[in-house]
Short mmCIF file of the C-alpha atoms (twelve columns), coordinates in Angstrom:
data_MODEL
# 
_entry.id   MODEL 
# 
loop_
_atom_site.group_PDB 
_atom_site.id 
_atom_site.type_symbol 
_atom_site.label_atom_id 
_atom_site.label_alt_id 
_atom_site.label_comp_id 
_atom_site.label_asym_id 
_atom_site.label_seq_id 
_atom_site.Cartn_x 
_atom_site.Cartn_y 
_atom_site.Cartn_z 
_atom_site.pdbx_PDB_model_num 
ATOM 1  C CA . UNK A 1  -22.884 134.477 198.364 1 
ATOM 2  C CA . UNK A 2  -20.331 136.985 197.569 1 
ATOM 3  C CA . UNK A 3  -16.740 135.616 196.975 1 
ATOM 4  C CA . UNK A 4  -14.606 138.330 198.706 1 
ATOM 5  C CA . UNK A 5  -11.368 137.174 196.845 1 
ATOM 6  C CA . UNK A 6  -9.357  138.490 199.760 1 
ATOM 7  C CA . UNK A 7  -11.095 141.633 200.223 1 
ATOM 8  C CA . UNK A 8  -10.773 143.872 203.480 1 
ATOM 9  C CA . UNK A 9  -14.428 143.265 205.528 1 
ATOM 10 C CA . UNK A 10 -17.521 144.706 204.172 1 
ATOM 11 C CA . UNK A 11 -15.738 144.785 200.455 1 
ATOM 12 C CA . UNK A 12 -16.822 143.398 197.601 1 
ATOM 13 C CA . UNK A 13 -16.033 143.328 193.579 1 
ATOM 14 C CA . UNK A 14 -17.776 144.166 190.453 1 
ATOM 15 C CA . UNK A 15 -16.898 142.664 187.310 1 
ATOM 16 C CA . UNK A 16 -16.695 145.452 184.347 1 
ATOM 17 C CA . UNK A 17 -16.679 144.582 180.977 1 
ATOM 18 C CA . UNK A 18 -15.123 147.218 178.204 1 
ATOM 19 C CA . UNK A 19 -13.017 147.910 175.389 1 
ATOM 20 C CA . UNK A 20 -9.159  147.447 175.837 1 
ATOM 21 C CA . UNK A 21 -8.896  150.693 174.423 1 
ATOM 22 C CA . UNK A 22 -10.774 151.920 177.724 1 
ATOM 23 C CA . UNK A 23 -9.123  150.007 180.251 1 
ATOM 24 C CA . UNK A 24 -6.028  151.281 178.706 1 
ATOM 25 C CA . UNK A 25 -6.937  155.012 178.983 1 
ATOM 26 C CA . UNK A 26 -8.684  154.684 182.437 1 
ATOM 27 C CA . UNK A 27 -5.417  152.929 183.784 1 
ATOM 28 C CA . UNK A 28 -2.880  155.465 182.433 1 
ATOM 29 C CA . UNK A 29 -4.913  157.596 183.953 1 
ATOM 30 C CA . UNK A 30 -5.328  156.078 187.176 1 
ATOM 31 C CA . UNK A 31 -0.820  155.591 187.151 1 
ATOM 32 C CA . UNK A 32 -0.878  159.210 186.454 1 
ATOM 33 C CA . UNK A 33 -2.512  159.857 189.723 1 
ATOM 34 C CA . UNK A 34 -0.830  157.400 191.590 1 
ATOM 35 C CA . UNK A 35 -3.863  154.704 192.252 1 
ATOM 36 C CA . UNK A 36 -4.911  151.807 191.419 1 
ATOM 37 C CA . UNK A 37 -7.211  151.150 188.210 1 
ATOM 38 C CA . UNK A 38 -10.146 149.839 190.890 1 
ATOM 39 C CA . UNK A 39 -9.658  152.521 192.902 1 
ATOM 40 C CA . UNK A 40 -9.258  155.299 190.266 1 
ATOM 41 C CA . UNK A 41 -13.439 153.777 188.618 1 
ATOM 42 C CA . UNK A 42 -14.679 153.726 192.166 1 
ATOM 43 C CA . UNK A 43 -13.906 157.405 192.308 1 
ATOM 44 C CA . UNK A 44 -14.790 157.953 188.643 1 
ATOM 45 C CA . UNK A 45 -18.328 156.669 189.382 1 
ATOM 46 C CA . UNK A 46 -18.942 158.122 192.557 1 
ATOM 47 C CA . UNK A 47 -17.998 161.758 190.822 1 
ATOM 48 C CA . UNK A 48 -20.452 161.144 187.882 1 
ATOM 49 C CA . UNK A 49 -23.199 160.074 190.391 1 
ATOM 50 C CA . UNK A 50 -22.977 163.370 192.270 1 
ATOM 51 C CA . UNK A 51 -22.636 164.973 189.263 1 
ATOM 52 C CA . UNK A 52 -26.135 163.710 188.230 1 
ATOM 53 C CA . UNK A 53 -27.122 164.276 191.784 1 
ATOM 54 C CA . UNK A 54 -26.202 167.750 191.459 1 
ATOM 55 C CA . UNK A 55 -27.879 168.405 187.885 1 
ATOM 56 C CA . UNK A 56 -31.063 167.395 188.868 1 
# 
């Protein structure tokens, strides 16, 4: 059973695990652009998978 911690309906969350160094760079990144750090990976990985998608 998913634990929604709060989530809007039909959300869920995914636990990453990474350097510090990482999560630092990917959420100055993500201020730069005005999002938040989940929000700036979800659109990080959906870029890379249609970039595969698109390679193929």
């Amino acid at each position: 059973m998913d634990d929604n911690k709060g989530l809007a309906e039909g959300m869920t969350s995914v636990d990453i695990y990474c350097h510090r160094q990482h999560k630092g760079q990917w959420q100055q990144e993500a201020d730069e652009q005005g999002i938040s750090l989940s929000r700036y990976l979800v659109e990080l990985v959906q870029e890379a998978r249609w970039q595969r998608h698109n390679d193929d």
